[in-house]
Each structure stands twice: as structure tokens, then as C-alpha cells.
C-alpha positions in Angstrom: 120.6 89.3 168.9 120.6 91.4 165.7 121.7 95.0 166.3 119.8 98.1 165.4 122.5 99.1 163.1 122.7 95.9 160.8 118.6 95.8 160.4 119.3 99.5 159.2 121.8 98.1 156.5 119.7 95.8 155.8 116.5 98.2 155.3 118.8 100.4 153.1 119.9 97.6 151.2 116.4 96.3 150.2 115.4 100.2 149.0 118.3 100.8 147.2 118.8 97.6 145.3 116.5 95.3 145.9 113.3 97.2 145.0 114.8 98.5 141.8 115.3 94.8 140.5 112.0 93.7 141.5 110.6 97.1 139.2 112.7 95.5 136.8 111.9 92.1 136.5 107.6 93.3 136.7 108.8 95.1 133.9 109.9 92.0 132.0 107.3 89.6 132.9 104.5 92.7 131.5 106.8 93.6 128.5 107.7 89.9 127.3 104.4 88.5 127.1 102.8 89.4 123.8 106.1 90.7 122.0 105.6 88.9 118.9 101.5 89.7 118.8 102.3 92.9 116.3 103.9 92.1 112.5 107.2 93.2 112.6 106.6 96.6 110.8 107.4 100.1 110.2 111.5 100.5 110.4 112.0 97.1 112.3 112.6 95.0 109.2 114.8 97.8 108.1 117.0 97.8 110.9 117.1 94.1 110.9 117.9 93.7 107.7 121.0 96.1 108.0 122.0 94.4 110.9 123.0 91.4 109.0 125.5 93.4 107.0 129.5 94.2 108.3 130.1 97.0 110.8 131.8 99.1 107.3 128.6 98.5 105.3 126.0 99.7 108.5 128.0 103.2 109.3 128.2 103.4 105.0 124.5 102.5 104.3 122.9 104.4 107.4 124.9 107.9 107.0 123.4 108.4 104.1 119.9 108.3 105.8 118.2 109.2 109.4 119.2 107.0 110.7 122.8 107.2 113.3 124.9 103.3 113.5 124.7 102.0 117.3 121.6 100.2 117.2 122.4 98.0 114.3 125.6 97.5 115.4 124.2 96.3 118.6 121.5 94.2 116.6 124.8 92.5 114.1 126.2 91.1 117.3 123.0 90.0 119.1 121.3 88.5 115.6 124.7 87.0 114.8 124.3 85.4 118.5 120.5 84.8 118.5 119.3 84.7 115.2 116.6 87.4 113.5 113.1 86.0 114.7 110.8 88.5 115.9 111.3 87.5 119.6 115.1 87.6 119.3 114.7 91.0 117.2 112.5 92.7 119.9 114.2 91.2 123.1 116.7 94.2 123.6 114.0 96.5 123.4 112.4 95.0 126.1 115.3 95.0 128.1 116.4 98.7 127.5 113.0 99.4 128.7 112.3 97.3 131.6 116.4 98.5 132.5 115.1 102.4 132.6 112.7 101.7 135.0 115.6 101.0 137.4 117.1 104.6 137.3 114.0 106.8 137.2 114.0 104.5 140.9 117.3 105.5 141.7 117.3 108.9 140.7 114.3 109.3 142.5 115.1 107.5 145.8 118.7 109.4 145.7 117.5 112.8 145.2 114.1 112.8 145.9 112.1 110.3 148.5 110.9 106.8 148.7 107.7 107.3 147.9 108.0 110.0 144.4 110.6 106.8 143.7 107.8 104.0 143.6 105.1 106.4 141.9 107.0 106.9 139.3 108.3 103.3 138.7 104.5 102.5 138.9 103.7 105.1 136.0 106.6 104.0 134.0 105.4 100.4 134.5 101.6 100.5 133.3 102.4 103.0 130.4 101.1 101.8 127.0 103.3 104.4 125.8 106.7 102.7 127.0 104.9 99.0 126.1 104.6 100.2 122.5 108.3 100.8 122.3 109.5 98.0 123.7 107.6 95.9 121.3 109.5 97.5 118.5 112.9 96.4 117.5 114.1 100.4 116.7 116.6 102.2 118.6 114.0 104.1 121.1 114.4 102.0 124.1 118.1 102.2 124.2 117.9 106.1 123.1 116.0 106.4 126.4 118.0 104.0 128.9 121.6 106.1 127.0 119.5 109.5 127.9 118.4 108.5 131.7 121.8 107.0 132.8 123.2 110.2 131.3 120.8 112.0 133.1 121.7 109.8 136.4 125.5 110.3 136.1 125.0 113.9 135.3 123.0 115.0 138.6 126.1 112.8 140.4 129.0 114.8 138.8 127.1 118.2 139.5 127.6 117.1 143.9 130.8 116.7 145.3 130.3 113.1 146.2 131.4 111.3 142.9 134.7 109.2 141.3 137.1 109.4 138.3 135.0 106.3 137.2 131.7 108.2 137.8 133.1 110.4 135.2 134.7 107.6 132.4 130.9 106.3 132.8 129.1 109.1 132.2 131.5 110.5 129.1 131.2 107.1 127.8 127.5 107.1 127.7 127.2 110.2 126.5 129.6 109.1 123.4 127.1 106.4 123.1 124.2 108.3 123.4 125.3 110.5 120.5 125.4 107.4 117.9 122.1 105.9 119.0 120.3 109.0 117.3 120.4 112.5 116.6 118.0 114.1 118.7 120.6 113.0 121.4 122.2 116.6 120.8 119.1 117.9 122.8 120.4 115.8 126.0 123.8 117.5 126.3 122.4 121.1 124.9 119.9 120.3 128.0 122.4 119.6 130.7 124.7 122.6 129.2 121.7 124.7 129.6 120.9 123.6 133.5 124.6 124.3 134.2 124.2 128.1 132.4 121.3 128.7 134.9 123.2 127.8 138.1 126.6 129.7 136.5 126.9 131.4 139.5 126.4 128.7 142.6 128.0 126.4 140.2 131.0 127.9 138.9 133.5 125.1 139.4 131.5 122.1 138.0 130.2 123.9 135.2 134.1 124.5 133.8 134.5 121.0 135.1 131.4 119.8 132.3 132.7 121.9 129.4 135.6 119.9 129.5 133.8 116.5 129.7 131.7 118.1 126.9 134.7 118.8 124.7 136.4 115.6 125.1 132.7 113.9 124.0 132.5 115.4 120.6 136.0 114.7 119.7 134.7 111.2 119.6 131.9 112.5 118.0 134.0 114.8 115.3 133.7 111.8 112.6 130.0 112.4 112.6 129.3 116.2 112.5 129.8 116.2 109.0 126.9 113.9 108.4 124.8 115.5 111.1 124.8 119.0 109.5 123.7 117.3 106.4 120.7 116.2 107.8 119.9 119.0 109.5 120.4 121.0 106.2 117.9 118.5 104.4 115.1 118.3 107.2 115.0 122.5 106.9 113.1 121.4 103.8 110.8 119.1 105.5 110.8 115.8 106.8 108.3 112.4 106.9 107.1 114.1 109.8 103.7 116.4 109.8 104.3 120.0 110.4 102.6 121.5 113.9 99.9 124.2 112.9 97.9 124.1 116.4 98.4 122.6 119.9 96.4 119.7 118.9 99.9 117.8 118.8 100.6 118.8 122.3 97.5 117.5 124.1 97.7 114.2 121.7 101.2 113.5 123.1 100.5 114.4 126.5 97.1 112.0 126.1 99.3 109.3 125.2 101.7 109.4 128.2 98.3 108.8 130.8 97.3 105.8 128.5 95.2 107.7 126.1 92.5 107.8 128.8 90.3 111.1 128.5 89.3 110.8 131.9 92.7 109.9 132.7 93.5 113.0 130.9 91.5 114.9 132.2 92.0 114.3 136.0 95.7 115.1 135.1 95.2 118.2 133.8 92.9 119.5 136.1 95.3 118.5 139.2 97.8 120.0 137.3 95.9 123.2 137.3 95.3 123.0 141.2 99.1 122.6 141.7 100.2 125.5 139.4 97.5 128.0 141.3 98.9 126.5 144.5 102.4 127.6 143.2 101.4 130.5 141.5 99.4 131.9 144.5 102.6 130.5 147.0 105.7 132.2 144.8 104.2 134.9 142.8 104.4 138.0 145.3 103.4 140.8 143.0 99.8 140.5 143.3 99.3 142.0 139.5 101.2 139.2 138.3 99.9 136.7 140.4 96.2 137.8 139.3 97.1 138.0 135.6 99.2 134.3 135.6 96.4 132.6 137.2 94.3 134.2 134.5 96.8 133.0 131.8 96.7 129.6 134.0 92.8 129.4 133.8 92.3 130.3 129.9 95.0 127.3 129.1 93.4 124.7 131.3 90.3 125.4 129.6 92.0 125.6 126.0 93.1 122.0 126.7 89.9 120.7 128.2 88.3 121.5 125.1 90.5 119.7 122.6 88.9 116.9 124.1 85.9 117.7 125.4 82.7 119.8 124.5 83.2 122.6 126.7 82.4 125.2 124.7 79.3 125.9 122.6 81.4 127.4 119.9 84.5 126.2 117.7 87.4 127.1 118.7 90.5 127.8 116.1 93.6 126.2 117.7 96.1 127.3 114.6 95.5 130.8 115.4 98.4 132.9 117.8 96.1 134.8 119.3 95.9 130.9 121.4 98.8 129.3 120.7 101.2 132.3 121.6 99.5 132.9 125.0 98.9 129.1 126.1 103.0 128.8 125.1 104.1 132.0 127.2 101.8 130.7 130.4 104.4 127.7 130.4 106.8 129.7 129.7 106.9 132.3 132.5 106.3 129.7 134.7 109.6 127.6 133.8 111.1 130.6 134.5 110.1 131.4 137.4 110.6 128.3 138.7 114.2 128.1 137.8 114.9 131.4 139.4 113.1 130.3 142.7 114.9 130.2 145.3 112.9 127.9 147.0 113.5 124.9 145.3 116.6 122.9 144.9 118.7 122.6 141.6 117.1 118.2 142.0 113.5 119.7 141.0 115.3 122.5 138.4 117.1 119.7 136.4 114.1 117.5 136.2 111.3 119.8 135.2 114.2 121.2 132.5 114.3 117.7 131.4 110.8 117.9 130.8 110.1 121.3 129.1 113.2 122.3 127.5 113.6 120.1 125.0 109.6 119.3 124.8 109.3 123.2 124.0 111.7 123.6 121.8 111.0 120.9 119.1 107.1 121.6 119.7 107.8 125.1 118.4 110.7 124.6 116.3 108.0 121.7 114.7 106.1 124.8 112.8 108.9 125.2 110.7 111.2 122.5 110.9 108.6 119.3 111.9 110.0 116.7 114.5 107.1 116.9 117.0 106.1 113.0 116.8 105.7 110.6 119.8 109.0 108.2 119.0 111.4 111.2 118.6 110.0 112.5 122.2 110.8 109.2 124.2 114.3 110.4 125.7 112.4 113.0 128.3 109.4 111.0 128.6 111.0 109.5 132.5 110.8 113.2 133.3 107.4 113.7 133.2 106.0 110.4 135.4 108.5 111.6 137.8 107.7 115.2 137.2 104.2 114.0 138.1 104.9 111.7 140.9 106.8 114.5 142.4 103.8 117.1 142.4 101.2 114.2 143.9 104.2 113.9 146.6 103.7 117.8 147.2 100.2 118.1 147.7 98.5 117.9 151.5 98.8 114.8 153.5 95.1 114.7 153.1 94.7 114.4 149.5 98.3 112.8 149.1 96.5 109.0 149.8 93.5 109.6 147.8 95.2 111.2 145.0 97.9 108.9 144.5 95.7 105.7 144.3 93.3 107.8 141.5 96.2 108.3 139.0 98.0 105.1 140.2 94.6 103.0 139.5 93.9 105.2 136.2 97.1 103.9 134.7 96.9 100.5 135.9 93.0 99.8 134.1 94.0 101.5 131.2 97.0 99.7 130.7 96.9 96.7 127.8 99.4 94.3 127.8 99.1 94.4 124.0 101.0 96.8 122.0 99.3 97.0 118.2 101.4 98.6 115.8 98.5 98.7 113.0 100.6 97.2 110.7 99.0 93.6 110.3 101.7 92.6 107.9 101.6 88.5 108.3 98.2 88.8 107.3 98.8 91.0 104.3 101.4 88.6 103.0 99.0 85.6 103.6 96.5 87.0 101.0 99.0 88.1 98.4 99.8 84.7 98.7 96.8 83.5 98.4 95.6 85.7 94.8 99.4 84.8 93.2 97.9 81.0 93.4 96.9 79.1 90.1 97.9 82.2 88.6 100.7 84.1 86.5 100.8 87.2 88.5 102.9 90.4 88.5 103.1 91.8 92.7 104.0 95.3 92.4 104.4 97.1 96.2 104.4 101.0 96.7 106.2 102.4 98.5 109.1 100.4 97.6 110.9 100.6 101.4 107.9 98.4 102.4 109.6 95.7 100.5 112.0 94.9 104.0 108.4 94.3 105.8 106.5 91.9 102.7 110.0 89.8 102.2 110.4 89.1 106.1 107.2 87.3 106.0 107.1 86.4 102.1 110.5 84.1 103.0 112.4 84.7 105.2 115.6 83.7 103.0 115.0 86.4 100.8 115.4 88.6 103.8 118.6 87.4 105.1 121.6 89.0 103.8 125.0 86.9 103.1 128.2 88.3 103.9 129.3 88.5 100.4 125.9 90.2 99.4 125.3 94.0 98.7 122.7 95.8 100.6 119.2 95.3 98.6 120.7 93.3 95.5 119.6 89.7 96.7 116.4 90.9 98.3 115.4 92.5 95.2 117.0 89.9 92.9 114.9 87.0 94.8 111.7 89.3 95.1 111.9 89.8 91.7 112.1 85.9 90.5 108.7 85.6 92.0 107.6 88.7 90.2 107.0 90.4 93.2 108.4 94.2 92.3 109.3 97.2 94.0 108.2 100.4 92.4 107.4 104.0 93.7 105.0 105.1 90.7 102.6 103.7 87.6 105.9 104.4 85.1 107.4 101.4 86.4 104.2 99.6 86.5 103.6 99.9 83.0 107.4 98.8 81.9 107.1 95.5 83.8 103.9 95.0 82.7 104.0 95.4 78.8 107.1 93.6 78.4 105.7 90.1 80.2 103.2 88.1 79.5 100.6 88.2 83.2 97.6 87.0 83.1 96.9 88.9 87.1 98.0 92.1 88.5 98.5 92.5 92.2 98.4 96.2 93.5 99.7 96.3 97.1 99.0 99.5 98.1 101.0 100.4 101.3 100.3 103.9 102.0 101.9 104.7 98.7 100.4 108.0 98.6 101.9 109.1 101.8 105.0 108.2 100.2 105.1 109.4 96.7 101.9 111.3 96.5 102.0 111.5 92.2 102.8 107.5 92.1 99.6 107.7 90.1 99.4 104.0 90.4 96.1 103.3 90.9 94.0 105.7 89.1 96.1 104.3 85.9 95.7 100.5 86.4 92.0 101.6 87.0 92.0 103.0 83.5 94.2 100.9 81.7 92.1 98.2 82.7 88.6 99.5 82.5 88.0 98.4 78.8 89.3 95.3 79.1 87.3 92.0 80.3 89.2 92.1 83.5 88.0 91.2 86.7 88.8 93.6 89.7 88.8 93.0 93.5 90.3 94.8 96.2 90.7 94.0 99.7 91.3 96.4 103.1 94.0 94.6 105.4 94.2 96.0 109.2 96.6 99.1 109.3 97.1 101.3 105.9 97.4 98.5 103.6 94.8 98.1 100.2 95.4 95.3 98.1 94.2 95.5 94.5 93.8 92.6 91.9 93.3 92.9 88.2 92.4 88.9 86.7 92.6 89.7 82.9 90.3 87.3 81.0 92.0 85.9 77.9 
């Protein structure tokens, strides 16, 4: 007869592991299917490309640029292993991703309950958000599994219950987590914070962290030189579009509940109902309970209305007579939270996770702009289970009811198909296509875009030899089939007067983004426009124009 006590074990067992794994492999099976659907684009070919270089060139090439080494390194040993195909270039991402679902389980199951554990798996899961990125062969995925198993070993270390190898693991993330990208200084400026607000109850293991801190940015000491060049260029702008109203705020948070706007909407409006039942439950002075709930109802209405027509007037959401009050709601009510009593430091660290560094780069994005959805993924866990948590809170009533609303929001909004608007195979196809029966000049703007066109012009071009220098060949064999790289009309004109083509091939990849006085364009358009030249153009999915000029001898 089977005891009592092994059908516990074995009960146990299947919630702590064996759920987990099955999160993980519905995870894979969603995330695998369509991976190569989207053109390898944006930064992909870049970080593929660089992969195919020697540990010495990657660190070399990529401090002089945004981007920090682990990823490529990671991507030299798996390409050298599994080649550079788009399936084989996008496979880790998939993998980091479907692996994070596993510890937002855990870390709910530990510290929080069964069923906040599966809600949040189940948000994670159907997120279009999450599926974008782990169709995208870019560092995010790994940025995100480095920041939750940080996250995971960090709430460990802070309880007594925890081993000299809890410790090697988490340090050694951490290290990790600081070379997969930058922002990862939020993570441990985050968990330094938590430990500040719990000085007092805390005393021991915050000394205890300092100490892990310090002996993590020793390993990071050969990189803080690089680091405080960026930040020293990025105070004069970046790529990235500054904030000038909250519009970037709701966009973001539409995005996490699958762009939906009644998905949106039902979130915000529940979340409204749980901060009044908060607000009403915690706030004792009755003057500042009146005036928060106030402050609480002009926000939810603020947001509503970037979305919806709620109001009969236009509303101006750069000024600071909105943006100032809507920003000091949430923050008085952080703050109050994290000096409740009531709550334990499980709920502080998460919701912290959330808003801290969310509020800080929103803000710090009027000035200095990182506010943009891929530089946000590391605290993106936090809020499903942030969410999950507060459906888990509300009466046994609603709990059911609720729970299966958001759940079945996410899951008919989800799309297995991640589009990256970037429909490079097909742009290459048709520059193909017009350099036929033809001697014809390609010139591409901007020239980085030149990773993206080679990868499906010929793939030989973008492979890189182990002798080669970064760029030469690619450039070199681009170049043989008069395919050119420029980044204004100056170089346009060079190439052009000094050959002999009888068709010009504009590809115009958002090069005014880029360079915004490329003039390249408006000059062809005049340098042509008294000749007998025939001129076409063509739109191609995503940003890209292609222009021909046939000139009629």
C-alpha cells in the first residue's frame, strides 16, 4: 500500500519540477514553429556576422559600439557548432526564452502560491511581446533569463536557507549579466536599492550583498572604462526617440497584454479597482486617502483616453501639468507600499522589479532617451507576475471569473507569428531582379543595412574567414557586383561619374532616419530629370523604397 507521505513527495515533486518543464517545453513547441517566417533583420545579421570573427576581434570591434561581448561570443561557439542559418541563428533565443518561463514558475511557486505560479507562466506563454524576441537572434532573451535567475538567486540569498554554491551561482550570473548588455547595471542598482529599504530588518544580509557586489565589478573593472564612454556619448542623444508625453508609457504597457485595446483596457480598469481597494484598505488619513483616490481616478482616465475617445476635447499629454501628477500617483503609491507593514519584503522586491527601473528610464528618457520596448525586456517577468499576483488577491468571487477573462484575452490575441517588418528576402529578390540584362550600380543607405542585403544577396559574401578583417571582404565582394554602401548623394555621385552604368538602383532603407542630409534622392531625382531616363520605384513591406533610374543611350 502506498503511504500518505510518499504520494506527498510525489505531489511536491510534480509542482516543483515537473510542471515547470512542461511550461517549458509549451514554450518551445509555440516559439519554434514559425522562427524563420520574419527576414533576418534589424541587428541580427550584425551580430551574426561578428560572431564569425575570434573572441580578440568581437570584445575589439563591439567596445567601440552599443553593443557589450557575451552574446556573440555565445553565437562564435554555437555557429561554429551549428552553422549561421536563420534557424540555427535564432534557436538560443528561443531557448533563453522558453528557459525564463521556468523561474518566473519557481519564483512564484517558492515565494508566492501555486496558482499566481501558473497565471503568470500562462501570461508569459501567450505574450506576442516575449514571441517577438525570441524570433530575434539579439541578445534580449538571454539579457532576460541572466536578469530572472539573478532575480531568483537574489530573493534566496536575502533568507537564511541558502549554500556557498547558491552564492558562486548567483555572483557568477551577475558577472554574466553585466556583459550581455548595459542596461544590466539597472538589475544590481535595483537589488542594492531593495536591500537600502529593508537596512534596518536586514542589516546582516545587506553587508553580506555589498561584498558579493564588490567582488562582481572587479570582474567587471575591464569594462567600466568603456561603459562611461557610452554613457558620456548617449548624454547627447541616442537612435532612440526622446519621451515628450506618456504616450510611450501606455504603448509599452499595450504591448505587454498583446496590443489588445480591450485587453488594455480591462487591465487598466482592474487595475484601478485594486489600487482603490488598496488605497481605501492602507491609507488611514482620510485627507489622503480622498485626495489619492482622486489622483488615482484622473490617471485612469488620462490613460483610457490615449486610446480611446473619452473625452470630447484634446487632450495635451506633453504638458506637466499631466505628466507630473499621473508620475507622482505612482509614485506615492510605491512608496507607500514599500513602507507597509503589511506586506512581505516577496511582494516589495517584485513590484520594485517592476517600477524602479521602468520609472527611472521612462523619466530619465526626456533627457537622456532609452524608453524603447527591447531595452525594457529584463523587468518585463515582473509585471505578468505583478499581475497574476493582484488577480490572486481579489475576492474568491471574482478570483474565477477574473482569471479566465485576462487568461482568455491573452490566449486570442496571441499570434504564433512574430513580424519584424523587415521583409528583407523579398527586397533582395527584386534588386535582383532590376540588376538583370542590365549594367547596374546598387547603392544602399544606410550603409549598416549592408549585413542584412548580403545575408540574403549570397550568403558567401556574408561569411567571414578567419584571416579576414571585419567588413573588408563583405564590402570587397559587395562591391565586385557593384552593389555599394554609402551614407549620402557625395558618394553617389563619385561612383557614378567615374563608371560607365547604364541603371541606377536606389535602395532606400530608411536612410533618412539614418543620415537625415544623405540628400540622396532629391539629387538622383534632379540629376536625372533632363536626361531620357526611365524611372520606377517600388514600396517593399517594412521601411524599404527601391528606386531605379534605366538611362536610355
Amino acid at each position: 500500500m502506498i503511504s500518505i507521505q510518499k504520494i506527498g513527495k510525489n505531489k511536491s515533486a510534480f509542482y516543483t519540477y515537473i510542471i515547470p518543464v512542461i511550461l517549458v517545453v509549451i514554450n518551445l513547441i509555440l516559439k519554434i514553429r514559425y522562427v524563420n517566417y520574419p527576414s533576418l533583420a534589424l541587428d541580427e545579421p550584425f551580430s551574426l556576422y561578428y560572431s564569425q570573427f575570434s573572441i580578440k576581434t568581437i570584445i575589439s570591434q563591439l567596445s567601440l559600439g552599443n553593443n557589450t561581448p557575451l552574446y556573440e561570443i555565445f553565437l562564435h561557439y554555437w555557429t561554429g557548432i551549428f552553422g549561421i542559418s536563420e534557424f540555427s541563428a535564432r534557436l538560443p533565443s528561443i531557448i533563453f526564452s522558453s528557459l525564463t518561463v521556468y523561474f518566473i514558475y519557481k519564483i512564484c511557486y517558492k515565494y508566492f502560491n501555486f496558482k499566481v505560479a501558473i497565471i503568470a507562466s500562462i501570461f508569459f506563454t501567450f505574450s506576442n511581446y516575449q514571441l517577438f524576441f525570441a524570433h530575434e537572434a539579439r541578445v534580449y532573451p538571454l539579457f532576460m533569463l541572466l536578469t530572472i535567475i539573478s532575480m531568483y538567486q537574489y530573493i534566496k540569498l536575502i533568507y537564511i536557507e541558502h549554500s556557498k554554491i547558491d552564492i558562486i551561482i548567483y555572483i557568477s550570473i551577475c558577472v554574466l549579466l553585466l556583459y550581455s548588455h548595459f542596461f544590466s547595471l539597472f538589475v544590481l542598482f535595483l537589488q542594492f536599492t531593495i536591500l537600502s529599504f529593508f537596512y534596518r530588518s536586514k542589516k546582516k544580509e545587506f553587508w553580506k550583498f555589498v561584498k558579493y557586489f564588490g567582488v562582481i565589478f572587479v570582474f567587471y573593472l575591464p569594462y567600466i572604462g568603456i561603459i562611461l564612454n557610452r554613457f558620456l556619448d548617449s548624454s547627447n542623444g541616442t537612435w532612440v526617440e526622446s519621451v515628450k508625453d506618456l504616450r510611450p508609457l501606455h504603448t509599452f504597457l499595450g504591448i505587454l497584454v498583446n496590443n489588445s485595446h480591450l485587453g488594455y483596457t480591462v487591465f487598466l480598469v482592474f487595475f484601478w479597482l485594486f489600487s482603490q481597494h488598496y488605497i481605501v484598505k492602507y491609507f488611514t488619513n482620510k485627507y489622503a486617502q480622498i485626495s489619492v483616490i482622486i489622483l488615482s481616478s484622473i490617471t485612469i482616465l488620462l490613460s483610457l483616453s490615449i486610446r480611446l475617445p473619452i473625452f470630447p476635447f484634446e487632450i495635451n499629454f506633453s504638458s506637466p501639468l499631466i505628466i507630473i501628477p499621473f508620475l507622482a500617483f505612482y509614485l506615492i503609491l510605491f512608496i507607500h507600499f514599500q513602507l507597509n507593514k503589511n506586506f512581505s519584503i516577496n511582494y516589495k522586491i517584485v513590484v520594485s522589479w517592476f517600477f524602479i527601473p521602468g520609472f527611472i528610464m521612462f523619466v530619465t528618457s526626456f533627457f537622456i532617451p532609452m524608453f524603447i520596448d527591447r531595452y525594457l525586456i529584463y523587468f518585463t517577468p515582473a509585471f505578468f507576475i505583478i499581475t497574476s499576483i493582484a488577480l490572486c488577491k481579489v475576492d474568491r468571487k471574482y478570483f474565477i471569473s477574473l482569471s479566465i477573462l485576462t487568461i482568455t484575452l491573452m490566449v486570442v490575441t496571441f499570434s504564433p507569428l512574430s513580424n519584424n517588418e523587415r521583409d528583407v528576402k523579398t527586397l533582395v529578390k527584386n534588386v535582383k531582379e532590376m540588376q538583370k540584362n542590365s549594367k547596374s550600380a546598387v547603392f544602399i543607405c544606410p550603409d549598416y543595412f549592408g549585413y542584412n542585403f548580403a545575408y540574403y544577396y549570397n550568403i558567401n559574401y556574408f561569411k567571414a574567414l578567419p584571416e579576414s578583417k571585419p567588413d573588408v571582404d563583405l564590402l570587397n565582394s559587395l562591391k565586385s557586383d557593384n552593389i555599394f554602401l554609402v551614407k549620402n548623394f557625395k558618394s553617389v555621385d563619385s561612383i557614378f561619374k567615374s563608371n560607365n552604368f547604364n541603371k541606377i538602383i536606389y535602395l532606400d532603407a530608411a536612410a533618412d532616419f539614418a543620415y537625415s542630409n544623405n540628400n540622396i534622392k532629391t539629387n538622383l531625382n534632379k540629376l536625372f530629370k533632363y536626361k531620357s531616363t526611365t524611372i520606377d520605384s517600388l514600396n517593399v513591406p517594412g521601411i524599404f523604397n527601391i528606386y531605379s533610374y534605366k538611362i536610355q543611350k
